[in-house]
C-alpha positions in Angstrom: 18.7 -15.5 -17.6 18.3 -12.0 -15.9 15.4 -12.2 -13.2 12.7 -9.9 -12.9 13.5 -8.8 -9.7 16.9 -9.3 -8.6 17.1 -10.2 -4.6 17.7 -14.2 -4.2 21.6 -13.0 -3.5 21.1 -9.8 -1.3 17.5 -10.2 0.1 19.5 -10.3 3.8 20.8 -6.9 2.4 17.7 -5.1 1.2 16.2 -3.3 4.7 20.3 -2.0 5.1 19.5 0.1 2.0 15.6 0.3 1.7 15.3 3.9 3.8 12.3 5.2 1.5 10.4 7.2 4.1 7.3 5.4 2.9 5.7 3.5 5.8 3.7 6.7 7.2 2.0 7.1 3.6 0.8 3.8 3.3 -0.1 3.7 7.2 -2.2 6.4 6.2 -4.2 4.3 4.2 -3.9 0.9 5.8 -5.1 2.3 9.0 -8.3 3.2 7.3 -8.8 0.6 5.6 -8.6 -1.9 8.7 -7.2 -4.4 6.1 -4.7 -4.5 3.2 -3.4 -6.9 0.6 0.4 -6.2 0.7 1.3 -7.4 -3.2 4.9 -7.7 -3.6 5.6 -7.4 0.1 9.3 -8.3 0.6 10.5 -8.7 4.1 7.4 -7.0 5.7 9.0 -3.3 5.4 5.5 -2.1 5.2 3.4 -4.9 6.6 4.9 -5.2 9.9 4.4 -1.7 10.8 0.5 -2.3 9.8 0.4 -4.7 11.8 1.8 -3.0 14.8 -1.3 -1.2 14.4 -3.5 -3.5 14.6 -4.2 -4.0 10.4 -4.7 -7.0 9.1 -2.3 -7.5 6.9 -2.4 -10.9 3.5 0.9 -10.5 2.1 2.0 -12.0 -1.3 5.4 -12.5 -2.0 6.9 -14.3 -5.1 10.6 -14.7 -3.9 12.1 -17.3 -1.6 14.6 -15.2 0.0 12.6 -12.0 0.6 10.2 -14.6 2.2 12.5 -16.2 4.5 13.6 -12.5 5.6 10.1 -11.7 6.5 9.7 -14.7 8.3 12.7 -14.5 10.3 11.1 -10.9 11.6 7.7 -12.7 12.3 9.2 -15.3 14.4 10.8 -12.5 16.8 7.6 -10.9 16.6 4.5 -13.6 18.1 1.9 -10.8 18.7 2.4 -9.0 15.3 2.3 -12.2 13.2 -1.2 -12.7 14.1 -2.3 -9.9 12.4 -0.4 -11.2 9.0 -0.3 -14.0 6.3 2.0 -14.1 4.5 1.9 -16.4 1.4 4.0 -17.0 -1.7 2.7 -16.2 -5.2 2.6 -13.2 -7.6 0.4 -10.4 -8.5 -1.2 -12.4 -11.4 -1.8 -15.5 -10.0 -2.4 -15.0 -6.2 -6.0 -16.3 -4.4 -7.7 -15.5 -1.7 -11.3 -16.4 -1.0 -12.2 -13.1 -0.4 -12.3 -9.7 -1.2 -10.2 -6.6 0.5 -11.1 -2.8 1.0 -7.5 -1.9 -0.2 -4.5 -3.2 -1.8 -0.9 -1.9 -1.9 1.7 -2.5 -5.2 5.2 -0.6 -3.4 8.0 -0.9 -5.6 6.4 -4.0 -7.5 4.4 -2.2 -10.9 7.6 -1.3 -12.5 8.4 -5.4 -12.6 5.7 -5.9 -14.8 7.3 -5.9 -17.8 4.6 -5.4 -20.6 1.6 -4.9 -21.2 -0.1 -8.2 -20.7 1.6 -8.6 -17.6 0.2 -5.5 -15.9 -3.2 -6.2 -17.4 -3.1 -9.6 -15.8 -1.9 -8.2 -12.5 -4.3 -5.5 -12.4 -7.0 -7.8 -13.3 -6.3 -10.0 -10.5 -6.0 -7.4 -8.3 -9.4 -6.3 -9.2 -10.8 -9.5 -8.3 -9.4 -9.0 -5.1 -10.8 -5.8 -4.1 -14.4 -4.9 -2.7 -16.5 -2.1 -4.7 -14.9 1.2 -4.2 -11.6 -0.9 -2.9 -8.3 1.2 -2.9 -5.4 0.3 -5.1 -1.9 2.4 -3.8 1.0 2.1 -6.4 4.2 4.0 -7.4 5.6 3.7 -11.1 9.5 4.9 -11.2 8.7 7.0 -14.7 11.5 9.7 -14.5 13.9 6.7 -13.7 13.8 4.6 -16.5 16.7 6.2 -18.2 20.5 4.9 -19.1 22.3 5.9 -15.8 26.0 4.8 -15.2 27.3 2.6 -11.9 26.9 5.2 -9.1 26.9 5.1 -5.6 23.9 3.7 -4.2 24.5 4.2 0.0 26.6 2.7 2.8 25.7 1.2 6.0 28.6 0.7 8.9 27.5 -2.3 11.5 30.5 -2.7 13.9 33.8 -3.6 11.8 31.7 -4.4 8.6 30.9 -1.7 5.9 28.2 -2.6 3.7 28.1 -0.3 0.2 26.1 -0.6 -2.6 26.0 0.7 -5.9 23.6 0.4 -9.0 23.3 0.8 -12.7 20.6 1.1 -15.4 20.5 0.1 -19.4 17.4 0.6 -21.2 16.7 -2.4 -23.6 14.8 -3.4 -26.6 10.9 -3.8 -26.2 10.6 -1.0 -23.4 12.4 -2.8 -21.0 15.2 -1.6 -18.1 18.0 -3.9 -16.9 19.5 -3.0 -13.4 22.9 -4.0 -12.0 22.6 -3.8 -8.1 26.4 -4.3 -6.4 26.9 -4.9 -2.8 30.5 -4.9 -1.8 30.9 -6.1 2.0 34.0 -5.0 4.0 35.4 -6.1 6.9 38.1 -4.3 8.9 38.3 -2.0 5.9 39.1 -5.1 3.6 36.9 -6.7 0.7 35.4 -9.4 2.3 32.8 -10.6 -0.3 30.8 -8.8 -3.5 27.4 -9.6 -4.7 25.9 -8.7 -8.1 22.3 -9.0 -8.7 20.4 -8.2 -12.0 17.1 -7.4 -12.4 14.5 -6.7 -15.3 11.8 -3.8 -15.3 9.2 -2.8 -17.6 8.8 1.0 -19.4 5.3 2.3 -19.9 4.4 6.0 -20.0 1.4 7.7 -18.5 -1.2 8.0 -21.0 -0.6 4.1 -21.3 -1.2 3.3 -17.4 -4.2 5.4 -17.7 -5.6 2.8 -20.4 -4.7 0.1 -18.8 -6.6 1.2 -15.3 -9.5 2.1 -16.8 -10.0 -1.4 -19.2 -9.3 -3.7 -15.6 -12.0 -1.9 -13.8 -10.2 1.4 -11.9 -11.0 4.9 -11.8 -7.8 7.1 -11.0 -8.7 9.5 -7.7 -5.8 11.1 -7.0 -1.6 11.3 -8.1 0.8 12.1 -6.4 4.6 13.1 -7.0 6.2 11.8 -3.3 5.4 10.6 -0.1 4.2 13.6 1.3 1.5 13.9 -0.8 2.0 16.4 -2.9 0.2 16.4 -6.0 1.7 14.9 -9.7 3.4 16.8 -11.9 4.9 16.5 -15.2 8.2 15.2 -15.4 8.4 14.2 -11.5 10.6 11.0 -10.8 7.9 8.8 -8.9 4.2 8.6 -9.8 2.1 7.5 -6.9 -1.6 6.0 -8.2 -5.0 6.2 -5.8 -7.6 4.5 -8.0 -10.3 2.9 -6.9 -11.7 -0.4 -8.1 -14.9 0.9 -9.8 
């Protein structure tokens, strides 16, 4: 069975290759929030810097791995775990016994793989959020498309080269498989390979507008990067601002 999100095998791999310069956007808004719900939050990529800066950061993290990784950072970092909590579960069935002025999704919606799903999710989320609470989210929509194995980076750490490279096949049921392939080399030999397959759900715009309006969310802004510009037609990334109405 091909998981949903494919990083048990290589979740000590994923901050080699994760270099999405991300982390000042969502500062951005965690900073003003004072405190975020980090959905989906993986080895603390994003949390960790919020909580450098003081945000309190309630992370939710489904995968054993990805969890381990994150704690591994915490215990190195005494001051900056305060600020975070970091529990298992996933977007559909976390609780928390309160409500939060802003939660983040990053690289987590396009796991949802139909349409209950995401309604559950957001729902939840929902639930989660104070009146006027932010929801931040990106959907990959220009990258669910057949693309061939391709180099996907390399990373050199002393005498070991790290490479990656991935692969996509759109299935039935608007549904994407991915292929991830880390190849580790030491002293310029194959030293070990790692595959890791992973599931991901299709949906086009006019749909994720539906489905944000019936669980309670009123779009405020798109954007088409990091940098804020605004969304426009046939951009790779879609980045959501809605607020919980």
């Amino acid at each position: 069975m091909v998981a949903k999100s494919g990083y048990e095998k290589c979740a000590h791999l994923y901050d080699l290759f994760d270099t999405t310069e991300n982390i000042e956007f969502f500062l951005r808004y965690g900073c003003e929030a004072g405190e975020v719900l980090d959905i989906g939050a993986g080895t603390g990529r994003i949390a960790i810097p919020l909580a450098e800066r003081g945000v309190k950061v309630f992370c939710v993290e489904p995968s054993p791995a990805m969890r381990r990784e994150f704690e591994k950072k915490l215990s190195a970092l005494p001051e900056v775990s305060k600020n975070i909590e970091l529990v298992a579960g996933d977007a559909t069935s976390f609780k928390f016994p309160r409500t939060f002025p802003a939660a983040f999704l990053s690289g987590i919606f396009d796991h949802f793989l139909d349409d209950q799903e995401r309604f559950s999710s957001l729902s939840n989320i929902a639930k989660h959020l104070e009146t006027h609470g932010k929801l931040i989210f990106e959907v990959g929509l220009g990258y669910m498309k057949d693309s061939p194995m391709s180099p996907a980076g390399k990373v050199t750490q002393g005498d070991k080269e790290y490479r990656r490279f991935t692969e996509g096949k759109v299935l039935p049921e608007e549904k994407m498989e991915w292929l991830l392939v880390y190849e580790i080399y030491q002293s310029g030999k194959l030293a070990e390979k790692i595959e890791e397959r992973s599931l991901a759900g299709i949906i086009d715009h006019p749909k994720l507008h539906r489905l944000l309006k019936e669980t309670g969310f009123e779009i405020k802004r798109e954007f088409g990067g990091y940098d804020f510009k605004e969304y426009k037609d046939g951009d790779l990334l879609l980045i959501i601002e809605a607020e919980k109405r």
